[in-house]
ROSE-4610 file (N, C-alpha, C; in Angstrom, 1 decimal, always signed):
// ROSE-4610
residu = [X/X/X/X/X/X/X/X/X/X/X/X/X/X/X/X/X/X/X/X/X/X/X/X/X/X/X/X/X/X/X/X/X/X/X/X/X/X/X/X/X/X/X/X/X/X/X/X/X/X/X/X/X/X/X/X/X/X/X/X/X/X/X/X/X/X/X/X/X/X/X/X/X/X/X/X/X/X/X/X/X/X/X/X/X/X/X/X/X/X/X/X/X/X/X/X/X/X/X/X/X/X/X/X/X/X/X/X/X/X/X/X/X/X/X/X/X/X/X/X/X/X/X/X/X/X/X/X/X/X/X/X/X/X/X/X/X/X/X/X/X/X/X/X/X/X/X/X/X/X/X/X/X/X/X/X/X/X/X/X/X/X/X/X/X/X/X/X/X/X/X/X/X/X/X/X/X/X/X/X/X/X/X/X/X/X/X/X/X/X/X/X/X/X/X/X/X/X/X/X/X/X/X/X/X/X/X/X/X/X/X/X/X/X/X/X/X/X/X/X/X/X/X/X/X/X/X/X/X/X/X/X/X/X/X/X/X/X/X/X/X/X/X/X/X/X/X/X/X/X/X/X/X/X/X/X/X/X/X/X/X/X/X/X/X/X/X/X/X/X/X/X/X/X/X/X/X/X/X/X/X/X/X/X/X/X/X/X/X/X/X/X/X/X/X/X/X/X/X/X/X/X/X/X/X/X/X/X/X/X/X/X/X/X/X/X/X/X/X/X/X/X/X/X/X/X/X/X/X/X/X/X/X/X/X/X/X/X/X/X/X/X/X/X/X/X/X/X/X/X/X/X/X/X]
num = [1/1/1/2/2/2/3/3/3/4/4/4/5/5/5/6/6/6/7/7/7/8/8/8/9/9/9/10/10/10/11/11/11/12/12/12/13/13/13/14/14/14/15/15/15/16/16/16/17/17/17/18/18/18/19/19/19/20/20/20/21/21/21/22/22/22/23/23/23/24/24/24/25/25/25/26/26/26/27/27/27/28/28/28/29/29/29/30/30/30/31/31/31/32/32/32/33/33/33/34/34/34/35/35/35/36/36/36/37/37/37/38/38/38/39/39/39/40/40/40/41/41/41/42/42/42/43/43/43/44/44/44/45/45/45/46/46/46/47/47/47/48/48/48/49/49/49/50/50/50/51/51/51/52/52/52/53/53/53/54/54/54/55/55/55/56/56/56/57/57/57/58/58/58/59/59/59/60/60/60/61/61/61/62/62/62/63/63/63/64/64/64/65/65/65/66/66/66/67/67/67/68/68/68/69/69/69/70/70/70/71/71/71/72/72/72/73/73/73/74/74/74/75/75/75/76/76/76/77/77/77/78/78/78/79/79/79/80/80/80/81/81/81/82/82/82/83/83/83/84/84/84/85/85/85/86/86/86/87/87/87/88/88/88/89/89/89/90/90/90/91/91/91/92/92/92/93/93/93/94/94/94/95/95/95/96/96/96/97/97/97/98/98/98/99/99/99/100/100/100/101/101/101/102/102/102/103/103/103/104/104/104/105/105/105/106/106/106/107/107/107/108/108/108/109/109/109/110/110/110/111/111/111/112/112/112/113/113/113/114/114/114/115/115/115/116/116/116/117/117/117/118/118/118]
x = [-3.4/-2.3/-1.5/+0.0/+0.8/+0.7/+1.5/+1.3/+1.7/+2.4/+3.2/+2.4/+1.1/+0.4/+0.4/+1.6/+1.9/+0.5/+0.5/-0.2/+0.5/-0.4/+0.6/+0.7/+1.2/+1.8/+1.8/+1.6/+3.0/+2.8/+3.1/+3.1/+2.0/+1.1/-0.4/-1.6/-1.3/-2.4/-1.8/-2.9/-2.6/-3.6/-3.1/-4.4/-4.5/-5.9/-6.1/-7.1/-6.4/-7.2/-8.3/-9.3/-9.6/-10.1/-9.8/-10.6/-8.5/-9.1/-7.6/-8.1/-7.1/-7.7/-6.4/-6.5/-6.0/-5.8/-4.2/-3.4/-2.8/-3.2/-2.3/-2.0/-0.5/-0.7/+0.8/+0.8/+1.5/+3.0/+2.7/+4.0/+3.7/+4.5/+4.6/+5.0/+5.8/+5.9/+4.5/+3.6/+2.5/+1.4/+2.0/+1.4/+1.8/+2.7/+3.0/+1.5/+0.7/-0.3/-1.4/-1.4/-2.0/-1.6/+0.1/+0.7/+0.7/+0.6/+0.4/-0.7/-1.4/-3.3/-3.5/-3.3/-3.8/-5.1/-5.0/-6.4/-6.5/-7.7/-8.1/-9.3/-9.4/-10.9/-12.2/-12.2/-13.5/-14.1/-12.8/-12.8/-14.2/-14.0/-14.4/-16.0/-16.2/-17.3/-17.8/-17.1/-17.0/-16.5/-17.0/-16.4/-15.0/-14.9/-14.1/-13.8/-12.6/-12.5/-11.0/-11.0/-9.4/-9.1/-8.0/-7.3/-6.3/-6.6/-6.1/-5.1/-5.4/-4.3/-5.1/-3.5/-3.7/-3.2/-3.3/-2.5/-2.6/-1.0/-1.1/-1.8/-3.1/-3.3/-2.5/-1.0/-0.3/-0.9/-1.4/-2.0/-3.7/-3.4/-4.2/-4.2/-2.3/-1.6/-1.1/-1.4/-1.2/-0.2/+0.3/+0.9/+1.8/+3.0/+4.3/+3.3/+2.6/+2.3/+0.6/+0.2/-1.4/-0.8/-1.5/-1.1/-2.4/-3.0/-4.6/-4.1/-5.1/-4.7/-6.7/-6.2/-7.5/-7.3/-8.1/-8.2/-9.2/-8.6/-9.4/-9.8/-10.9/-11.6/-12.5/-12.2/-13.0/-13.9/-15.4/-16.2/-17.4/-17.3/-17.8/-19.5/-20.2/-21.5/-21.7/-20.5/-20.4/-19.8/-21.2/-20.8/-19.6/-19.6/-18.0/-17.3/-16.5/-14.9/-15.8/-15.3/-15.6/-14.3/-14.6/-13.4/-13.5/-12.1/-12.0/-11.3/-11.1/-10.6/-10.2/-9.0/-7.9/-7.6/-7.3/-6.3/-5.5/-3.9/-3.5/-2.7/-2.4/-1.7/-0.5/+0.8/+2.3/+2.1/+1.9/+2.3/+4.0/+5.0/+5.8/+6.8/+6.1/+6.5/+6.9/+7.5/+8.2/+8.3/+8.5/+9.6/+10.1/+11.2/+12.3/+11.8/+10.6/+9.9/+10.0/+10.6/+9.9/+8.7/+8.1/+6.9/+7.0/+8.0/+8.0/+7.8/+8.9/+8.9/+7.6/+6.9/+5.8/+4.8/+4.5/+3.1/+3.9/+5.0/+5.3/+4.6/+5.0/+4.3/+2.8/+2.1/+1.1/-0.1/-1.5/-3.0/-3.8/-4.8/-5.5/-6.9/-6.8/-7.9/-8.5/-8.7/-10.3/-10.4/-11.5/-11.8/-13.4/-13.6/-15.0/-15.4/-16.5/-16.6/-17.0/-16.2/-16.4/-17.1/-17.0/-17.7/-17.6/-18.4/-18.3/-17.2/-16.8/-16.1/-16.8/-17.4/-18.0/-17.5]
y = [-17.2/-16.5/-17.5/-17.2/-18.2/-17.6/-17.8/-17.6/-16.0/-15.9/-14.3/-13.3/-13.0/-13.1/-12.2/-13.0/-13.2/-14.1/-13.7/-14.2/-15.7/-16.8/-17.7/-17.8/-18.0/-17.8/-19.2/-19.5/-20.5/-20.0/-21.2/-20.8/-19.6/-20.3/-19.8/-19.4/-19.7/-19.1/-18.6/-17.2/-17.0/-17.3/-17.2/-17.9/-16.6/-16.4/-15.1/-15.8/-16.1/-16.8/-17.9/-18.2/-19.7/-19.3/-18.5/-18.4/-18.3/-19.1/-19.2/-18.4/-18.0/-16.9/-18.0/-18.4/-18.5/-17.3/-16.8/-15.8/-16.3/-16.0/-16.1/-14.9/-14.5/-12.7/-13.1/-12.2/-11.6/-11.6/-10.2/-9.8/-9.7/-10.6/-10.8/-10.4/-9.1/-8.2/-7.2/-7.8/-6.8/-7.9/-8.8/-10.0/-9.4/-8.6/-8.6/-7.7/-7.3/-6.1/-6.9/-8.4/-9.2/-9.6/-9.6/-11.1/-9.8/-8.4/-7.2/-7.0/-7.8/-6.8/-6.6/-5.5/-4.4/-4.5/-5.9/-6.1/-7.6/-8.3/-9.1/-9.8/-11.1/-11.2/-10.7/-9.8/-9.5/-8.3/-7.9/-6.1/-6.7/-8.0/-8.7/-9.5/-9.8/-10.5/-11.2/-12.6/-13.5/-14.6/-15.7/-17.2/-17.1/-18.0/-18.3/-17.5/-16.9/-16.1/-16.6/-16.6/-16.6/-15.6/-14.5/-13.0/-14.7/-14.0/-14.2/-13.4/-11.7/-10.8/-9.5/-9.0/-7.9/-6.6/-5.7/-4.5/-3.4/-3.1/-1.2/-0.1/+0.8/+1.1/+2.7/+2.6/+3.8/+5.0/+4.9/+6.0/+6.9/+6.5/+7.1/+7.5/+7.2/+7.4/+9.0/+9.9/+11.3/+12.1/+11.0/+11.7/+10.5/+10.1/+9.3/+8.9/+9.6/+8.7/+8.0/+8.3/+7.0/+6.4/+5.4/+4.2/+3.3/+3.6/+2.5/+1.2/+0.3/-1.3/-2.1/-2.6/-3.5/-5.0/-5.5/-6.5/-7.5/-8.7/-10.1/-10.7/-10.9/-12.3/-12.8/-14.1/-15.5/-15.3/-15.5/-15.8/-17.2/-18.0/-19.6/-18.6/-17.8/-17.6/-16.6/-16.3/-15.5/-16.3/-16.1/-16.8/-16.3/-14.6/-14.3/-13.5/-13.1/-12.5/-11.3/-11.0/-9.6/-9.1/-7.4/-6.4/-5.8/-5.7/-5.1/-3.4/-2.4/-1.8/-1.1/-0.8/-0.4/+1.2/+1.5/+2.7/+2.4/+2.7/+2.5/+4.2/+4.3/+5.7/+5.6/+6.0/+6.5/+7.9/+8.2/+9.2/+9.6/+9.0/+9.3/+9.0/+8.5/+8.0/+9.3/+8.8/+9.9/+9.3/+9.8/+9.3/+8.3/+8.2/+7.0/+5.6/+5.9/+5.0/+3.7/+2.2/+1.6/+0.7/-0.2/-0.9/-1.4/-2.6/-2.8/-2.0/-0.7/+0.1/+0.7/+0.9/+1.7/+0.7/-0.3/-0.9/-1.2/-1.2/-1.1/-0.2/+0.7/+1.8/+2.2/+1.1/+1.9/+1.8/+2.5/+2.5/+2.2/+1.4/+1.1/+2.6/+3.2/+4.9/+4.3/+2.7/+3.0/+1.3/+1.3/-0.4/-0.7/-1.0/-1.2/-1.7/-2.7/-4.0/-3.4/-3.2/-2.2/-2.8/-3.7/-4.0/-6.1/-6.7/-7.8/-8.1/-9.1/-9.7/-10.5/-10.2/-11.5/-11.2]
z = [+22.2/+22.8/+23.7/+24.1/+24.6/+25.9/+27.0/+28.2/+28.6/+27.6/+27.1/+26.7/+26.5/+25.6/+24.5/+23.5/+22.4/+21.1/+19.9/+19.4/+18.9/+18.7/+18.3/+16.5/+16.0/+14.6/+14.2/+12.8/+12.1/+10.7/+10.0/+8.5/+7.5/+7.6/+7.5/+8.3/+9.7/+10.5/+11.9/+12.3/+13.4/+14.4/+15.5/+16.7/+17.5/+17.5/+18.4/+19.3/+20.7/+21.6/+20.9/+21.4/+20.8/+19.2/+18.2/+16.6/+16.1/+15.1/+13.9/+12.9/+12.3/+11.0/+10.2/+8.9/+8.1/+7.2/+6.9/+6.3/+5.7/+3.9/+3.0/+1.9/+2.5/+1.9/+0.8/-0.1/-1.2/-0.7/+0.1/+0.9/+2.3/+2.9/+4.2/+5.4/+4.7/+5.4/+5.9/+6.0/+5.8/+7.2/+7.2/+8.0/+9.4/+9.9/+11.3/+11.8/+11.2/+10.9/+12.4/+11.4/+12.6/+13.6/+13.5/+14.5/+15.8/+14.9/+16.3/+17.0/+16.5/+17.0/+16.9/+15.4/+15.0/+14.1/+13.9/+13.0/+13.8/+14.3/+14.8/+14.5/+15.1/+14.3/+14.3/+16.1/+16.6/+15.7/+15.0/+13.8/+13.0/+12.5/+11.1/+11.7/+12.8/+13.2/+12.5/+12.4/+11.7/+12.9/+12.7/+13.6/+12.9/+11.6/+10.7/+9.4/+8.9/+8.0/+7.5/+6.2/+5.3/+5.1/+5.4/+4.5/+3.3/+2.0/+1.4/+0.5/+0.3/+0.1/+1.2/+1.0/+1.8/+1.0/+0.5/-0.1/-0.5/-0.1/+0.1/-0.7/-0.3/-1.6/-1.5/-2.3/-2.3/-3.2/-3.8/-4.9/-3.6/-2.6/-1.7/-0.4/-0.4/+0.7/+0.1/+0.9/+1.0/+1.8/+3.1/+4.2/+4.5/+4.7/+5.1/+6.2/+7.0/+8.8/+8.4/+7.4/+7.1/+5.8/+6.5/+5.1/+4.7/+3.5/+3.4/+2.5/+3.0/+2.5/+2.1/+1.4/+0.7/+0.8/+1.8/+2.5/+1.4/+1.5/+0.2/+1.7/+1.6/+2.7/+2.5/+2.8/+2.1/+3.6/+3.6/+4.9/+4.4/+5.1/+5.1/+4.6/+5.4/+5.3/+3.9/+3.3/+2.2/+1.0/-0.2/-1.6/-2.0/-2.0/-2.8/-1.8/-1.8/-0.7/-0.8/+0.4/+0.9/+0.7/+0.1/+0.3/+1.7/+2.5/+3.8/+3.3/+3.8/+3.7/+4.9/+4.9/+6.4/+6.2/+7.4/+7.4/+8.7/+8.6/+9.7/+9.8/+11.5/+11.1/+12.2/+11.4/+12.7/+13.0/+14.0/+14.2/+13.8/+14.1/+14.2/+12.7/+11.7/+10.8/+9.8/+8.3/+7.8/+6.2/+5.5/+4.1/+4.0/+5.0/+5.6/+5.9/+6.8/+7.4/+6.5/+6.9/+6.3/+6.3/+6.3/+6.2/+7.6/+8.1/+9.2/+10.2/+10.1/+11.3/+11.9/+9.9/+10.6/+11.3/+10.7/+11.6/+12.9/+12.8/+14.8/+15.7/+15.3/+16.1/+15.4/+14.7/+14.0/+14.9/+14.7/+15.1/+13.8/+14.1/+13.5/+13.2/+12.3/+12.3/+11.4/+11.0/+10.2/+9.4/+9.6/+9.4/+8.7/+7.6/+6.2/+5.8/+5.9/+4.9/+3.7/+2.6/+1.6/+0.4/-0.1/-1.3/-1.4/-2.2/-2.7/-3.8/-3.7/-5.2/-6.3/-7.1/-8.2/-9.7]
């Protein structure tokens, strides 16, 4: 965090106080998810971890204000990626809503280390 405490950003990693997460997502628009808080590293309890995709799973989105996502992550102590799985929720969100707006105002209502990849 900077003096602001803002998270610090650049290309591909964000710094959440002294642990870097290396972020390499699809659509990028889906990255502010981190640069908000809303997912952090302490969720993952891991030292070091890579998100290498991140995405929406719409076919399970039922309501304009929750939105679920399926998380790719590389972990150094794990042979294959772990699947994460998210729910985030707007209260105030709608139809209209788009992606940005909603993880602005969004809450994190649900967080899984759901399955392996091999």
């Amino acid at each position: 965090m900077d003096d602001n405490g803002n998270f610090i950003t650049n290309a591909n990693e964000i710094s959440f106080g002294n642990r870097v997460v290396e972020i390499n997502l699809n659509d990028n628009k889906l990255r502010s998810i981190f640069e908000k808080g809303i997912v952090y590293p302490d969720l993952i309890n891991e030292k070091y971890f890579k998100i290498w995709d991140l995405e929406e799973l719409t076919f399970l989105n039922k309501s304009p204000k929750i939105k679920k996502f399926r998380m790719f992550v590389n972990m150094p102590e794990r042979i294959y990626p772990q699947i994460i799985l998210l729910e985030l929720k707007n209260e105030s969100a709608d139809n209209q809503t788009s992606m940005s707006e909603f993880i602005e105002n969004a809450k994190l209502t649900f967080i899984k280390e759901a399955w392996l990849m091999v």
